[in-house]
C-alpha positions in Angstrom: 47.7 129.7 -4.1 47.7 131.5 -7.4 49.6 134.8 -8.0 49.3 136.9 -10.9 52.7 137.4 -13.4 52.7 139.6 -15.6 55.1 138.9 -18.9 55.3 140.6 -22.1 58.4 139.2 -23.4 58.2 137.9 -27.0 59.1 133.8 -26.7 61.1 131.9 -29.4 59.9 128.9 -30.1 62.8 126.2 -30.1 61.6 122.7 -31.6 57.8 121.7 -31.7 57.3 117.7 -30.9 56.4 116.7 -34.5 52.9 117.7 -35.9 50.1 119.0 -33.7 48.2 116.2 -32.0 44.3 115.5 -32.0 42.5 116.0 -28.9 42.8 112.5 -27.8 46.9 112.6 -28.1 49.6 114.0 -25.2 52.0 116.4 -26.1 55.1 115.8 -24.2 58.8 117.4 -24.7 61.9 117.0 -21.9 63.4 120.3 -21.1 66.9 120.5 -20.9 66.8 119.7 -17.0 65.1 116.9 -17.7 61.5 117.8 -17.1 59.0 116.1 -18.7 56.0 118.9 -20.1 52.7 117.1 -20.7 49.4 118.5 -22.1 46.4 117.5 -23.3 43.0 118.4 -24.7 39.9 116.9 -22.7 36.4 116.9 -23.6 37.2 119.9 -26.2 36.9 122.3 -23.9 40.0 121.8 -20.7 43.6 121.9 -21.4 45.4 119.6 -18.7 49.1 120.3 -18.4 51.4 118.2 -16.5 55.0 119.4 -15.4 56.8 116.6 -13.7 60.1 116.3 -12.7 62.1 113.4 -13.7 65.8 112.2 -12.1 66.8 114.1 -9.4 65.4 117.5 -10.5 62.9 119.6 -8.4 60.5 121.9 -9.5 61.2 125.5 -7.7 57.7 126.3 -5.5 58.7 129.9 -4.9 59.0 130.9 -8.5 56.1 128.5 -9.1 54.6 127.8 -12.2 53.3 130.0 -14.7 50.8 130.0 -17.2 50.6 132.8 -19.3 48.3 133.9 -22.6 50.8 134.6 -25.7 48.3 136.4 -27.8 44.7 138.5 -27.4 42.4 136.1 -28.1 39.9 135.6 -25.2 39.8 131.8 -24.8 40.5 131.4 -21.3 37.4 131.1 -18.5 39.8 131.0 -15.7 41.8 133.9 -14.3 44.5 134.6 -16.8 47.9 134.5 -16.4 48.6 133.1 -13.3 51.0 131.7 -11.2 50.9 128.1 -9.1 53.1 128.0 -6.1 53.8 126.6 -2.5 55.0 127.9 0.7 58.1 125.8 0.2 61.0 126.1 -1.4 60.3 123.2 -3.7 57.1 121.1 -5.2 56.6 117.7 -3.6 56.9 116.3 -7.3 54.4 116.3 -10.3 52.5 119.4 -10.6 49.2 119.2 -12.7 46.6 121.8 -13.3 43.8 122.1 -15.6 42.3 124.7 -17.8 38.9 125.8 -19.0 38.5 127.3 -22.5 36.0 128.3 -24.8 36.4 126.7 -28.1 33.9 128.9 -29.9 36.0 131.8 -29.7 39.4 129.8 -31.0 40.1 132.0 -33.8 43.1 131.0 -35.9 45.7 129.5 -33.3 46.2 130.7 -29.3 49.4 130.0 -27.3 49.8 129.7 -23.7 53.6 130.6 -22.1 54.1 127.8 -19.5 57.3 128.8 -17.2 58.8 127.3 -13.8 62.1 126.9 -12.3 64.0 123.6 -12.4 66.1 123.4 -9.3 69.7 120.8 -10.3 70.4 117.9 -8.1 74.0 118.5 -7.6 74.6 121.8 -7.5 70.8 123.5 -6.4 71.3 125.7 -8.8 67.6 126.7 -10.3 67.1 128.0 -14.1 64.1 129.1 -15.8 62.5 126.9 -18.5 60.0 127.4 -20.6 57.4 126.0 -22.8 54.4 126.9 -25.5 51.2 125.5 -26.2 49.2 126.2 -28.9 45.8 125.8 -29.8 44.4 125.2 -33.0 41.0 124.5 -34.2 41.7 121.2 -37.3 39.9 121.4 -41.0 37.3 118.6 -39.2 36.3 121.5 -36.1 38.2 119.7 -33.2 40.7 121.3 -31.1 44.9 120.3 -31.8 47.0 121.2 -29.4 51.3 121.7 -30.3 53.9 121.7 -27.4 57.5 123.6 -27.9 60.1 123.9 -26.2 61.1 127.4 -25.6 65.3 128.7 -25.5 66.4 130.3 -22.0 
């Protein structure tokens, strides 16, 4: 069930994983809960993103998960920003979705906000995490991808 969100607060980026990596590479970072954030370029043209829990953590399925542009640029062919979420008060464990985008008009670099709420084993107490990818097309035409962690 997807839900729109709307967001048009400015995110600071907080460490990158290394250089960008080529289409056939996963990005992958650990959020401070211990979430592991995966993505990956397929076929040039779909963005796969992975959000899986690790430990005891849980990802919130009332908040959901959000995937939201960063910038103007017109790359997306599915229904931008919106929101992945469950009747449940919590995801049954990974959540993966994939996105469709138009490489021929990847101007420069575009970013997409990734957000969800990580629910603590102990306590059940759920913060919001957040995440940025960005698109890039390389000097040889194909399409890099960067993951960062983003401060709460």
């Amino acid at each position: 069930m997807k839900r729109l969100l709307s967001r048009g607060a400015a995110l600071a980026a907080v460490a990158a994983l290394a250089p960008p990596v080529s289409a056939d590479d996963i990005g992958s970072i650990i959020t401070p809960s211990g979430v592991s954030v995966q993505t990956h370029v397929e076929s040039g043209d779909r963005l796969v993103i992975a959000v899986v829990p690790t430990m005891d953590v849980r990802l919130n399925g009332r908040l959901g998960i959000g995937l939201t542009p960063l910038d103007d640029q017109m790359i997306w062919l599915d229904e931008m920003p919106s929101v992945l979420m469950v009747e449940g008060d919590h995801f049954d464990g990974a959540v993966l979705q994939t996105l469709t985008f138009d490489p021929a008009h990847l101007n420069g670099s575009s970013s997409l906000g990734i957000t969800f709420g990580a629910c603590l084993p102990v306590s059940g107490v759920c913060i919001l995490e957040e995440a940025k990818v960005t698109l890039a097309r390389s000097t040889e035409g194909d399409v890099n991808l960067t993951l960062a962690g983003i401060a709460p």
